[in-house]
N, CA, C, O and CB atoms as a CASP TS submission, in Angstrom:
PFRMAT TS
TARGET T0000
AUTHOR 0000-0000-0000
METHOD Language model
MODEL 1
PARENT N/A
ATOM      1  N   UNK     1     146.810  15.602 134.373  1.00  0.00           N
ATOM      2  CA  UNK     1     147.577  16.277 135.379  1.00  0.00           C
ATOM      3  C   UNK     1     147.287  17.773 135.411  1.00  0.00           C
ATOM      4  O   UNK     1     147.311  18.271 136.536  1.00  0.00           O
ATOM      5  CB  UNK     1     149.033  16.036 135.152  1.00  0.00           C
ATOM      6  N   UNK     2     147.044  18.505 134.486  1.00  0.00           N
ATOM      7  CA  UNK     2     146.784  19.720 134.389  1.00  0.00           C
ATOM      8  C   UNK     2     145.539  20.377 135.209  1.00  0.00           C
ATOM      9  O   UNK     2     145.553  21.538 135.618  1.00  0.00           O
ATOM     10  CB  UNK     2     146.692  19.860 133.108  1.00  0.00           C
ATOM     11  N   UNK     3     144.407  19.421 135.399  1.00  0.00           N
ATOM     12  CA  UNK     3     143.531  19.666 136.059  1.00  0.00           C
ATOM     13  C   UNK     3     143.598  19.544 137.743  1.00  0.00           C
ATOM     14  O   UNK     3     142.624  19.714 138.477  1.00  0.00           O
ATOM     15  CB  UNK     3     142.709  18.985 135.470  1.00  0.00           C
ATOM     16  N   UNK     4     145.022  19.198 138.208  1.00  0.00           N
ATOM     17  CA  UNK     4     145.302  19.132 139.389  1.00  0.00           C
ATOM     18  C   UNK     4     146.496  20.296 139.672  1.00  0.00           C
ATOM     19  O   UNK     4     146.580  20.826 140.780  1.00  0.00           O
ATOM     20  CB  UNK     4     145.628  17.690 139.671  1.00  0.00           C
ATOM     21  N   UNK     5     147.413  20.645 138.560  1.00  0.00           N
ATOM     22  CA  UNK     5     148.360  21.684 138.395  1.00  0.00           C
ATOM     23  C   UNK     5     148.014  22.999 138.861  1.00  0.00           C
ATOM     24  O   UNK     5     148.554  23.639 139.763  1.00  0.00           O
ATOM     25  CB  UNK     5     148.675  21.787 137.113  1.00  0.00           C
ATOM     26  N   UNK     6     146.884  23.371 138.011  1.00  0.00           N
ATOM     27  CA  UNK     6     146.196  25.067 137.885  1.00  0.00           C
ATOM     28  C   UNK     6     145.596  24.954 139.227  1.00  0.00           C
ATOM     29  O   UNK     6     146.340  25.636 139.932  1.00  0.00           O
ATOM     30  CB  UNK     6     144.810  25.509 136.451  1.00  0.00           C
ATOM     31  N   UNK     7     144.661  24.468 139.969  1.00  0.00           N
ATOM     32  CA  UNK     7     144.240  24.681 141.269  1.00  0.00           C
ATOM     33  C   UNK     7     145.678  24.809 141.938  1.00  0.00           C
ATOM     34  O   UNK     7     146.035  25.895 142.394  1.00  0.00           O
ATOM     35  CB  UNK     7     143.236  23.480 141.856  1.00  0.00           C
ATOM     36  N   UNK     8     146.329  23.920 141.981  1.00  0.00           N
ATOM     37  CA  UNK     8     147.789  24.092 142.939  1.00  0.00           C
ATOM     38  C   UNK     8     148.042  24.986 142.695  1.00  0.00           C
ATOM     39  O   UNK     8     148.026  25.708 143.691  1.00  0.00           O
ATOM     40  CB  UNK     8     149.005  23.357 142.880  1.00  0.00           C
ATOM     41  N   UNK     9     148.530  25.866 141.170  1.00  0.00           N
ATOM     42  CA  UNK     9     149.131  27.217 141.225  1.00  0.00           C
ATOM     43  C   UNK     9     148.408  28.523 141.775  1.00  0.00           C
ATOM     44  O   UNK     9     148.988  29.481 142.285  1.00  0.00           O
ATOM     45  CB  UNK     9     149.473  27.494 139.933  1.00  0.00           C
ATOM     46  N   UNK    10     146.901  28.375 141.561  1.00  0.00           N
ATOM     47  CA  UNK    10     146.473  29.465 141.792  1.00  0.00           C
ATOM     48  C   UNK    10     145.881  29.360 143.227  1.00  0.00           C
ATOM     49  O   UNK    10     145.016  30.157 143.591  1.00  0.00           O
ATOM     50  CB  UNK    10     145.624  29.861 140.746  1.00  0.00           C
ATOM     51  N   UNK    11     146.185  28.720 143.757  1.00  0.00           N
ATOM     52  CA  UNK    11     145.323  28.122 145.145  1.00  0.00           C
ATOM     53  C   UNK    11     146.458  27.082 146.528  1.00  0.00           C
ATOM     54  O   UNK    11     146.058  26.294 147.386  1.00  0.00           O
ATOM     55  CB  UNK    11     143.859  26.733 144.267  1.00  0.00           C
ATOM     56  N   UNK    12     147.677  27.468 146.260  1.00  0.00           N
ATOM     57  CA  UNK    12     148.524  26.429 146.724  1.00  0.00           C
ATOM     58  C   UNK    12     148.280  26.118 148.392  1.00  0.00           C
ATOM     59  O   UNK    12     148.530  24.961 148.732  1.00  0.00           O
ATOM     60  CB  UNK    12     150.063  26.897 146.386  1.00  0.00           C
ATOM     61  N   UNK    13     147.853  26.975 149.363  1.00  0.00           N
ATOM     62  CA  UNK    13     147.468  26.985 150.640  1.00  0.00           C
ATOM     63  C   UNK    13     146.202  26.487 150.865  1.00  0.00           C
ATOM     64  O   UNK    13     145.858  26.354 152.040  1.00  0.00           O
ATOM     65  CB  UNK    13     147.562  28.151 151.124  1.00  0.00           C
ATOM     66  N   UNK    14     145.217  26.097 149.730  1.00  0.00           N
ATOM     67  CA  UNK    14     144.272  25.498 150.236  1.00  0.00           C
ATOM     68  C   UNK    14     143.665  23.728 150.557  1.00  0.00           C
ATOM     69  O   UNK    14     144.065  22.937 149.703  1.00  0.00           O
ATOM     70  CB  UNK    14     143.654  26.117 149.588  1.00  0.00           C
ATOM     71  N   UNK    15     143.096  23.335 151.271  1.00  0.00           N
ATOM     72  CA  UNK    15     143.725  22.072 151.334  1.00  0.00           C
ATOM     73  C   UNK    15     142.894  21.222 150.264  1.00  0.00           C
ATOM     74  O   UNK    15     142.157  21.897 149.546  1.00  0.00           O
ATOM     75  CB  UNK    15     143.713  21.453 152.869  1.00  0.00           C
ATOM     76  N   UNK    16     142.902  20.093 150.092  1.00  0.00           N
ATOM     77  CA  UNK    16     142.391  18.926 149.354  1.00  0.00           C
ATOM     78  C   UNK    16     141.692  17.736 150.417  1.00  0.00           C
ATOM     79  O   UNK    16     142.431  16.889 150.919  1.00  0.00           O
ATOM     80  CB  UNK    16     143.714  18.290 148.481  1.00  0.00           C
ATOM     81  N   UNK    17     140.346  17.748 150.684  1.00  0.00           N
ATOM     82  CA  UNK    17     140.058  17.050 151.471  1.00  0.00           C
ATOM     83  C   UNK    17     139.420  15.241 150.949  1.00  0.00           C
ATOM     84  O   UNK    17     138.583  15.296 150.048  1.00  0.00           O
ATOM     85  CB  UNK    17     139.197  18.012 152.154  1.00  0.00           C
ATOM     86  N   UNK    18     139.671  14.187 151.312  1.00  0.00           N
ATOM     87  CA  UNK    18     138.815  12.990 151.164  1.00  0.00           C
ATOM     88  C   UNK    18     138.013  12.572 152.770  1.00  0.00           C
ATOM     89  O   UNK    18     138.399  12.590 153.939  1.00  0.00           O
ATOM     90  CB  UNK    18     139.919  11.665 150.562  1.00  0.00           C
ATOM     91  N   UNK    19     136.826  12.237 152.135  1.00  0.00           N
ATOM     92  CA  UNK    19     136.547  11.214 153.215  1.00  0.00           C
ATOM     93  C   UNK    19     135.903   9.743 152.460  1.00  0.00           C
ATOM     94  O   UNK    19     135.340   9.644 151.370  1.00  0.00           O
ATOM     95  CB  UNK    19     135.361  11.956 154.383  1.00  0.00           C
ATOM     96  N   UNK    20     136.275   8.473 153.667  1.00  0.00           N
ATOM     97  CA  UNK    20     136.019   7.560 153.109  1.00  0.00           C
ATOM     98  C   UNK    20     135.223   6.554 154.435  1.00  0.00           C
ATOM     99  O   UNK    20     134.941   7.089 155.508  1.00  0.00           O
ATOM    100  CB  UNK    20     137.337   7.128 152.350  1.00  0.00           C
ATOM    101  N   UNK    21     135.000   5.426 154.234  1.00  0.00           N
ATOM    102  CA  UNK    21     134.645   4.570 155.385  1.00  0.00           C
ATOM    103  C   UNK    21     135.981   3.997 155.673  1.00  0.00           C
ATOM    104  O   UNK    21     136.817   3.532 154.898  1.00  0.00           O
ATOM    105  CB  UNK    21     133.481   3.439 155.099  1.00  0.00           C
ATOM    106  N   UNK    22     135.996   4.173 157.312  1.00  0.00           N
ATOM    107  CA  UNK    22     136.572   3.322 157.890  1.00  0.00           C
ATOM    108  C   UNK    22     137.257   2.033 157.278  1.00  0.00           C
ATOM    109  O   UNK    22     138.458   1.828 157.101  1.00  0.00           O
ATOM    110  CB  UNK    22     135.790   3.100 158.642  1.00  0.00           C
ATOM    111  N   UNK    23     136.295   1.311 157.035  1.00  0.00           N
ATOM    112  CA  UNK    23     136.124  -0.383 156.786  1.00  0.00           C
ATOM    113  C   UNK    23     136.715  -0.299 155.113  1.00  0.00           C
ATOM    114  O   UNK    23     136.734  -1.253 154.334  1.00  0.00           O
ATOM    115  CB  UNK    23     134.042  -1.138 156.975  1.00  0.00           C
ATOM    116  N   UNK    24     137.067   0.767 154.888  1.00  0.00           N
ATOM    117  CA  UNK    24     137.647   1.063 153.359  1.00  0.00           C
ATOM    118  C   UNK    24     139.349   1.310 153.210  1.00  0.00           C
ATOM    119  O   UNK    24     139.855   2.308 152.696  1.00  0.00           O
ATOM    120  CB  UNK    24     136.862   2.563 152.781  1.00  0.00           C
ATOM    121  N   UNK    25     140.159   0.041 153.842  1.00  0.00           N
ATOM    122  CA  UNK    25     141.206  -0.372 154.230  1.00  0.00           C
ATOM    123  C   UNK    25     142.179   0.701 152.917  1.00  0.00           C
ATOM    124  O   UNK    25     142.904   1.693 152.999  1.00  0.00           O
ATOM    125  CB  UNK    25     141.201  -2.209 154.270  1.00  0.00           C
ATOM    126  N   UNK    26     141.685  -0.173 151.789  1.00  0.00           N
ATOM    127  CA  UNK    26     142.705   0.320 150.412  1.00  0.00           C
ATOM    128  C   UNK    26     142.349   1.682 150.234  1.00  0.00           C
ATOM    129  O   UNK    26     143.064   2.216 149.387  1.00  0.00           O
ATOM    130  CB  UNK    26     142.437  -0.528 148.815  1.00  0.00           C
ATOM    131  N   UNK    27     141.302   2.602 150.846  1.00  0.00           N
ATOM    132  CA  UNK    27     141.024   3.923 150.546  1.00  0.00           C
ATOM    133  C   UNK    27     142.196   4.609 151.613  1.00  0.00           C
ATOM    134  O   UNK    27     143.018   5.486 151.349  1.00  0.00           O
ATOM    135  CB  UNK    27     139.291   4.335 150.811  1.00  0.00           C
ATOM    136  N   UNK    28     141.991   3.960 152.780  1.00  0.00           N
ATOM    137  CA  UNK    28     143.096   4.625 153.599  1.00  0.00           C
ATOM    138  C   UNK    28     144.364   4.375 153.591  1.00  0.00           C
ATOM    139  O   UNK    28     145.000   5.228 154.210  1.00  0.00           O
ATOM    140  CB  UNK    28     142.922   4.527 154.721  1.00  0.00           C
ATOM    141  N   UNK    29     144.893   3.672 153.208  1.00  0.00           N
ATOM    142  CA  UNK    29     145.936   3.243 152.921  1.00  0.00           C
ATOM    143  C   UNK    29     146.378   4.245 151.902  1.00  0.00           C
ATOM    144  O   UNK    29     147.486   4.763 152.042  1.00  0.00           O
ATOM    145  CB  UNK    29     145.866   1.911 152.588  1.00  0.00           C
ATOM    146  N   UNK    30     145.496   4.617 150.734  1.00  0.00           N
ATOM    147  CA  UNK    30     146.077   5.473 149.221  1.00  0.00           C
ATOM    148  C   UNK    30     145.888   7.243 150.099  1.00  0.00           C
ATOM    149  O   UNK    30     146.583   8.233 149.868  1.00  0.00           O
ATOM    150  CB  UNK    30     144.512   5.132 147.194  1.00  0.00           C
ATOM    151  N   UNK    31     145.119   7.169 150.762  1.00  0.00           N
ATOM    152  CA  UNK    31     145.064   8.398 151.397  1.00  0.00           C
ATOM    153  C   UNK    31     146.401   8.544 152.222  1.00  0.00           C
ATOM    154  O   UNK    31     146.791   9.712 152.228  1.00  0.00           O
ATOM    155  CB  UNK    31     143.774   8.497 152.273  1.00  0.00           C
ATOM    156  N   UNK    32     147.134   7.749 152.856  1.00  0.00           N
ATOM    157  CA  UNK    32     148.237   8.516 152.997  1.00  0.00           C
ATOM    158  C   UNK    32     149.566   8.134 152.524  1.00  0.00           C
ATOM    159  O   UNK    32     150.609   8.439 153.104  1.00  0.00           O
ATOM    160  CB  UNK    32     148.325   8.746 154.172  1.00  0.00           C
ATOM    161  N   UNK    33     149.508   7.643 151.744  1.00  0.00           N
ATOM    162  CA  UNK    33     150.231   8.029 150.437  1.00  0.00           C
ATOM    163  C   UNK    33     150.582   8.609 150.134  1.00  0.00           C
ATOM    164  O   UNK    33     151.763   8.820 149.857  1.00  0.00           O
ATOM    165  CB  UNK    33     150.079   8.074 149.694  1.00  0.00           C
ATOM    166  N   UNK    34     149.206   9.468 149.982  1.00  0.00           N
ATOM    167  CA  UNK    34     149.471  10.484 149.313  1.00  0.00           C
ATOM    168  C   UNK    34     149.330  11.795 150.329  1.00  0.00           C
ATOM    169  O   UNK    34     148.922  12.920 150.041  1.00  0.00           O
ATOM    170  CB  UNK    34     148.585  10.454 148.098  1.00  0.00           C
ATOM    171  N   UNK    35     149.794  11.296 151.596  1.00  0.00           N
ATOM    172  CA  UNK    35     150.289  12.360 152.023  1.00  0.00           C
ATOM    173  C   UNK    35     148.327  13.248 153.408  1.00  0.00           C
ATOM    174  O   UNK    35     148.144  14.026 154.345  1.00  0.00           O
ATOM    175  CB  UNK    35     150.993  13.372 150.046  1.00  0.00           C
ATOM    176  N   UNK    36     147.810  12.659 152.817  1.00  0.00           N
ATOM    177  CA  UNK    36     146.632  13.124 153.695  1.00  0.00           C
ATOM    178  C   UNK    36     146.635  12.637 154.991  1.00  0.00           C
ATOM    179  O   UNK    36     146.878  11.456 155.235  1.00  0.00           O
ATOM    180  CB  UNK    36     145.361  12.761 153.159  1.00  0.00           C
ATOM    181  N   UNK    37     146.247  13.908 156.294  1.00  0.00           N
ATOM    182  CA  UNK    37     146.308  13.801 157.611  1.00  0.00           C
ATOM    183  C   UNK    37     144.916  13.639 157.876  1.00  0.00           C
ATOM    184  O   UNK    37     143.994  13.967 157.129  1.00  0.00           O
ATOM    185  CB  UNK    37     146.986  14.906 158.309  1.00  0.00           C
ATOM    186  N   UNK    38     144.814  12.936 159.355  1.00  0.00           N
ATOM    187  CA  UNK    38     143.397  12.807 159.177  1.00  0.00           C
ATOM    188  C   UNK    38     143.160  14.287 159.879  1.00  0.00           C
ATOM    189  O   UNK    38     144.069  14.998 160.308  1.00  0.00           O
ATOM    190  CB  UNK    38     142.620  11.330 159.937  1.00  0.00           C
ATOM    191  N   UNK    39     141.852  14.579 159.903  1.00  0.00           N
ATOM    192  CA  UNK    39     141.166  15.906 160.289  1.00  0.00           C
ATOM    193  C   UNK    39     140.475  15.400 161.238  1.00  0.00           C
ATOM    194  O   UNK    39     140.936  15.401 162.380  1.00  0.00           O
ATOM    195  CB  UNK    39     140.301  16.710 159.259  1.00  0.00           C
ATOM    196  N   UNK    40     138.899  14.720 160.888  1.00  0.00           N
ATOM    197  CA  UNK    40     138.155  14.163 161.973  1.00  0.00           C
ATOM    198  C   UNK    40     137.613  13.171 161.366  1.00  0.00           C
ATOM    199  O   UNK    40     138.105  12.581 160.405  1.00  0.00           O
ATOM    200  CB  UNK    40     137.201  14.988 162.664  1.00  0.00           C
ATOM    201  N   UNK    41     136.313  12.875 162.026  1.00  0.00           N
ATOM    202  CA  UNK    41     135.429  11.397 162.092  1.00  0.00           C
ATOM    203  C   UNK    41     134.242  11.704 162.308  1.00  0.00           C
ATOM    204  O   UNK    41     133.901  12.275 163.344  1.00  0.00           O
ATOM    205  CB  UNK    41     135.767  10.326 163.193  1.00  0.00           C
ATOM    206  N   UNK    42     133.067  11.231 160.954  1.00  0.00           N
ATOM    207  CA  UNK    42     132.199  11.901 161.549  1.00  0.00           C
ATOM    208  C   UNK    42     131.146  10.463 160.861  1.00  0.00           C
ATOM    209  O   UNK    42     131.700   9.822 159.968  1.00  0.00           O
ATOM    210  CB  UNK    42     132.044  13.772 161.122  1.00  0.00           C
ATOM    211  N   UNK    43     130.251  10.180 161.119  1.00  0.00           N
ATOM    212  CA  UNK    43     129.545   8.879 161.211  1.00  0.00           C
ATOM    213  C   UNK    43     128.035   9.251 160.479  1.00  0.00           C
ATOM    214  O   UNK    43     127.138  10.056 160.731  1.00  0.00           O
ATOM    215  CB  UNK    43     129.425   8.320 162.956  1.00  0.00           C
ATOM    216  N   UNK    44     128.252   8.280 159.505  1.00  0.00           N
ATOM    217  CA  UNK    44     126.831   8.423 158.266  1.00  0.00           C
ATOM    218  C   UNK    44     126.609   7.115 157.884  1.00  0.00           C
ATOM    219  O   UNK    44     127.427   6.233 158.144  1.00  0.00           O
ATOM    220  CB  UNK    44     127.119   9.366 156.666  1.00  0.00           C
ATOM    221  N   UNK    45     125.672   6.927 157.346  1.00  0.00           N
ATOM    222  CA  UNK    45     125.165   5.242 157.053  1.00  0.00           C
ATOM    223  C   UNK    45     125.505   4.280 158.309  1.00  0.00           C
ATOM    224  O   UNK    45     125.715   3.101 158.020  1.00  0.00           O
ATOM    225  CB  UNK    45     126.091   4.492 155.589  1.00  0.00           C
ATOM    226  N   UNK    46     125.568   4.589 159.438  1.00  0.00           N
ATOM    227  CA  UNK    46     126.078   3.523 160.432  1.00  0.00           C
ATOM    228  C   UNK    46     127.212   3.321 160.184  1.00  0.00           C
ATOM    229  O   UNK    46     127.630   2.359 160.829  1.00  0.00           O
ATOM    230  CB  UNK    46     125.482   2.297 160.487  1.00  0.00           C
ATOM    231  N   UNK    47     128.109   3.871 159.399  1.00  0.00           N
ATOM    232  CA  UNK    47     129.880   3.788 159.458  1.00  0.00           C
ATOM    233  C   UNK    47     130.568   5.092 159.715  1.00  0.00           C
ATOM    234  O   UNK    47     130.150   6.233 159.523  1.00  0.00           O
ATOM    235  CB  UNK    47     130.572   3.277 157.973  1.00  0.00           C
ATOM    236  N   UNK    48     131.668   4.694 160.173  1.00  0.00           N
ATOM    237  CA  UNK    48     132.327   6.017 160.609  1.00  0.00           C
ATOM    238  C   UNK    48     133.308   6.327 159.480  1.00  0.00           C
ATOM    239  O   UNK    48     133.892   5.282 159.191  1.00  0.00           O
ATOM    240  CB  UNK    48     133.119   5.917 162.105  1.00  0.00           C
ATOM    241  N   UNK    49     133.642   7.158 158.871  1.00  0.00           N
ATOM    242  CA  UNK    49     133.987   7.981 158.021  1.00  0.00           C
ATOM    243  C   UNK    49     135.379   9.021 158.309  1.00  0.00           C
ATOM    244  O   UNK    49     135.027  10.197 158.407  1.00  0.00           O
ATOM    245  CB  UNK    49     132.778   8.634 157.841  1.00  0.00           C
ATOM    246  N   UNK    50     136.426   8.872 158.416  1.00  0.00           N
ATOM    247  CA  UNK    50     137.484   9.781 158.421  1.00  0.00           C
ATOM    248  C   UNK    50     137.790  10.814 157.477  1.00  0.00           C
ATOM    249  O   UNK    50     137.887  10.648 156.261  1.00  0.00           O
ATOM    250  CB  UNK    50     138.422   9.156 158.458  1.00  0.00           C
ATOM    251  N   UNK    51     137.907  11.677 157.976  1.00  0.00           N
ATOM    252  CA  UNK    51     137.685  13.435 157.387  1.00  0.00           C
ATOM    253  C   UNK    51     139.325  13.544 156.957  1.00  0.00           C
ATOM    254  O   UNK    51     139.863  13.468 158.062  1.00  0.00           O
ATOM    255  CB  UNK    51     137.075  14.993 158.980  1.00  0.00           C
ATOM    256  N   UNK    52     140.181  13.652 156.171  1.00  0.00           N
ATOM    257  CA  UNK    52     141.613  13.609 155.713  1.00  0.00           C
ATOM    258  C   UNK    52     141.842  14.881 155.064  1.00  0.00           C
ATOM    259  O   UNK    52     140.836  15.178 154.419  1.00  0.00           O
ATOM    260  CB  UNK    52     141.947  12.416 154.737  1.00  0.00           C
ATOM    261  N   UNK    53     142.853  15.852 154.957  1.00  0.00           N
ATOM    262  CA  UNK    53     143.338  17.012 154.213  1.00  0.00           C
ATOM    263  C   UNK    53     144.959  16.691 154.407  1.00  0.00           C
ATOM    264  O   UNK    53     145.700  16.131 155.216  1.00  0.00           O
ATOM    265  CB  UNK    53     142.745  18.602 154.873  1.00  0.00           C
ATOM    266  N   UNK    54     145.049  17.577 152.841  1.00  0.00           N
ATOM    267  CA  UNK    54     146.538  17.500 152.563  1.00  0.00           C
ATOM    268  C   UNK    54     146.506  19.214 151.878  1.00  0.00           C
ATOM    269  O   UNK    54     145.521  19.890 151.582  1.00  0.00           O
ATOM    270  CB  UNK    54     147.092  15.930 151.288  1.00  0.00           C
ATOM    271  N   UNK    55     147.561  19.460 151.809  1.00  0.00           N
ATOM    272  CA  UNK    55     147.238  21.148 150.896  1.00  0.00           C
ATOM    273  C   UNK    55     147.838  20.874 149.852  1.00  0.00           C
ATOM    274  O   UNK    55     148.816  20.136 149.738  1.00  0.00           O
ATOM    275  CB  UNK    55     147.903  22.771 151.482  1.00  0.00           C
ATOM    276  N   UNK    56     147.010  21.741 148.639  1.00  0.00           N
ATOM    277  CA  UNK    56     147.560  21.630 147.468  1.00  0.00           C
ATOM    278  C   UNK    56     149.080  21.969 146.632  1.00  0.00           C
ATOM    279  O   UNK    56     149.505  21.653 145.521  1.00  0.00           O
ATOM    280  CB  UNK    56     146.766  22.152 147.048  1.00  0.00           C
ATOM    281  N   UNK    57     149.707  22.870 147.914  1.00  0.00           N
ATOM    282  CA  UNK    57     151.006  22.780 147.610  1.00  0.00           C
ATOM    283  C   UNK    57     151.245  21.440 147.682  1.00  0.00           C
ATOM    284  O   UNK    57     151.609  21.159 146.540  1.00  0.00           O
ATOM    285  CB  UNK    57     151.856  23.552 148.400  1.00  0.00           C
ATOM    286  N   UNK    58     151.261  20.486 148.306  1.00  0.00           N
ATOM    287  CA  UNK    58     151.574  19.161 148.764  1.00  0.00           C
ATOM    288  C   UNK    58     151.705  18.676 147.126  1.00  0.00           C
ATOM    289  O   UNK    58     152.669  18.356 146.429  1.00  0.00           O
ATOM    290  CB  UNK    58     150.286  18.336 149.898  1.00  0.00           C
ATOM    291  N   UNK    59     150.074  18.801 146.847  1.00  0.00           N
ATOM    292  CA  UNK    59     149.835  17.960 145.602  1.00  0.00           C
ATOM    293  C   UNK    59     150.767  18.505 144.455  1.00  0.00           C
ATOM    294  O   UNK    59     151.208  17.727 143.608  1.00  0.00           O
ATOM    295  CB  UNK    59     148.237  18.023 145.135  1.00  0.00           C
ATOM    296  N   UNK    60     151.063  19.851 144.436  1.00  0.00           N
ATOM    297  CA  UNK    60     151.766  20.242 143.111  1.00  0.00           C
ATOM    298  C   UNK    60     153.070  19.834 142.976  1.00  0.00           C
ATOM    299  O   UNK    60     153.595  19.679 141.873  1.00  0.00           O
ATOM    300  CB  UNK    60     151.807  21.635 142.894  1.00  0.00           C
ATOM    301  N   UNK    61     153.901  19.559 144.536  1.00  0.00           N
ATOM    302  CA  UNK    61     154.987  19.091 144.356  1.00  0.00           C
ATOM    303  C   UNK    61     154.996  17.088 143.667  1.00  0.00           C
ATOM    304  O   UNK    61     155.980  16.396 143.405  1.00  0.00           O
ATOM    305  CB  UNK    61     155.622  19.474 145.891  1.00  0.00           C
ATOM    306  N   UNK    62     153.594  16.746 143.584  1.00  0.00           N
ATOM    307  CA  UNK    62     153.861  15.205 143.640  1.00  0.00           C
ATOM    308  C   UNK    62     153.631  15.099 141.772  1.00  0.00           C
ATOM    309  O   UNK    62     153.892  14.037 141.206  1.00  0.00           O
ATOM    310  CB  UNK    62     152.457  14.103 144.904  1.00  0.00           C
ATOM    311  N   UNK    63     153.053  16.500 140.862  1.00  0.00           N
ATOM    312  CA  UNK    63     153.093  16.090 139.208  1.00  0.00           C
ATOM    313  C   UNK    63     154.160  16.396 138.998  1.00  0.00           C
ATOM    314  O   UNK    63     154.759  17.350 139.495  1.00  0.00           O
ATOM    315  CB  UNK    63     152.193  16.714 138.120  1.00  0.00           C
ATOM    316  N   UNK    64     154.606  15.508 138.113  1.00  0.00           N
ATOM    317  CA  UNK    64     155.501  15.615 137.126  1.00  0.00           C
ATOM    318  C   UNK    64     155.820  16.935 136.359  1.00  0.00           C
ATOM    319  O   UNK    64     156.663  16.940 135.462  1.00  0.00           O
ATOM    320  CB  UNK    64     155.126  14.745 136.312  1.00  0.00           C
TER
END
């Protein structure tokens, strides 16, 4: 947890981005979860790919 803490404290406005495939049901699903919006869509290997950010204040409120 600590390695997700110190970026949040010293960095809390900046965001945390994932991208995943589309066709990667359980990736998107944990992506907003945890709170990630999508951003955009941008298409590699013949799959389309959703661009997601959340800010790291977000994340510091979710450790323990």
């Amino acid at each position: 947890m600590e390695l997700q803490r110190r970026p949040a404290e010293e960095l809390p406005d900046q965001p945390v981005l994932v991208a995943t495939q589309t066709a990667n049901k359980c990736s998107l699903k944990l992506a907003a979860r945890l709170d990630f919006e999508p951003v955009s869509t941008f298409r590699q290997y013949d799959a389309d790919h959703p661009l997601a950010a959340v800010s790291l204040h977000k994340c510091l409120q979710r450790i323990p």
